[in-house]
N, C-alpha and C positions, 0 to 999 in steps of 0.2 A: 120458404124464403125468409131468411132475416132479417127482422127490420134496421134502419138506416138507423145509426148513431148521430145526433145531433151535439154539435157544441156553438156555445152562445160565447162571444166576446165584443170588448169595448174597446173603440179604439177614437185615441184622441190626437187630432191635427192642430198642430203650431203653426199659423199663417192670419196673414194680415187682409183676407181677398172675404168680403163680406158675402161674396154668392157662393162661396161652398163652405161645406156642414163644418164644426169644430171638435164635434165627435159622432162615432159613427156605429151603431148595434148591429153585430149579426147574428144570423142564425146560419149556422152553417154544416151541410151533410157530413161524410164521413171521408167526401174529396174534397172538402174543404170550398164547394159549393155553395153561394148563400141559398139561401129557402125563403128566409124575408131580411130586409133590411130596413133598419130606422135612421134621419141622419137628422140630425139636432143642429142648429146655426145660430149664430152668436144672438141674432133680436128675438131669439125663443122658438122661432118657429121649428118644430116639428115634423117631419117628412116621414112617410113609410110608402114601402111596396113587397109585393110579394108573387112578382112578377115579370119576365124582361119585356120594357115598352122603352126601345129607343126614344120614343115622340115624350115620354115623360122626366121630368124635372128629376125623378127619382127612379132609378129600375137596379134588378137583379144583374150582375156580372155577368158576362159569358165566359170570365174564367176565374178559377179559383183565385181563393184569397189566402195570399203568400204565408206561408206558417208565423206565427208568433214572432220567433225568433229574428227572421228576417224583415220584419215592421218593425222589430228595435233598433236594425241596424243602421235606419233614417233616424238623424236626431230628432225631425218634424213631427212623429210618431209614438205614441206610446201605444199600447193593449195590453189585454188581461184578460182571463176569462171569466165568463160570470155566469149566475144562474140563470136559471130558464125561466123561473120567478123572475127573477130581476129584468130580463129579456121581456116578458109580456106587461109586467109594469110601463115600460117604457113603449111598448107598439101601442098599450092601450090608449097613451098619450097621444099618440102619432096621429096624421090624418093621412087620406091615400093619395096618391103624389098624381092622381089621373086626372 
């Protein structure tokens, strides 16, 4: 069996609503699945999971996340992709959303 390709991306939200994140870390399989997520919100605080928990403030998608191209197509949205270094810098940050 071969292992799953992982790709890490950043993605940043333009809005005015202080309860959801301003940008948002994935880790995501090779369907475009996240694995773990971090979300950053504008007073610093820090969210991760890597897990799906409706009951939590932060959980994993139950559907993939829209390719690149099509999160540009929201002006509200940017992304990019990054390392996987850069990825674990930022979850190291994170606390768990449970």
């Amino acid at each position: 069996m071969e292992p799953t390709s992982r790709t890490f991306w950043r993605v940043r939200w333009e809005h005015d609503n202080d309860d959801d994140p301003i940008v948002m870390y994935y880790e995501l399989d090779s369907d475009r699945m996240t694995c773990r997520v971090v979300e950053v919100f504008g007073d610093g605080r820090v969210q991760r999971a890597d897990r799906v928990d409706p009951d939590a403030p932060t959980s994993l998608s139950w559907e993939p996340i829209p390719p690149l191209d099509e999160i540009h197509q929201q002006p509200e949205f940017t992304g990019r992709a990054i390392t996987s270094e850069d990825f674990e810098a930022v979850w190291q940050r994170g606390s768990d959303s449970s």
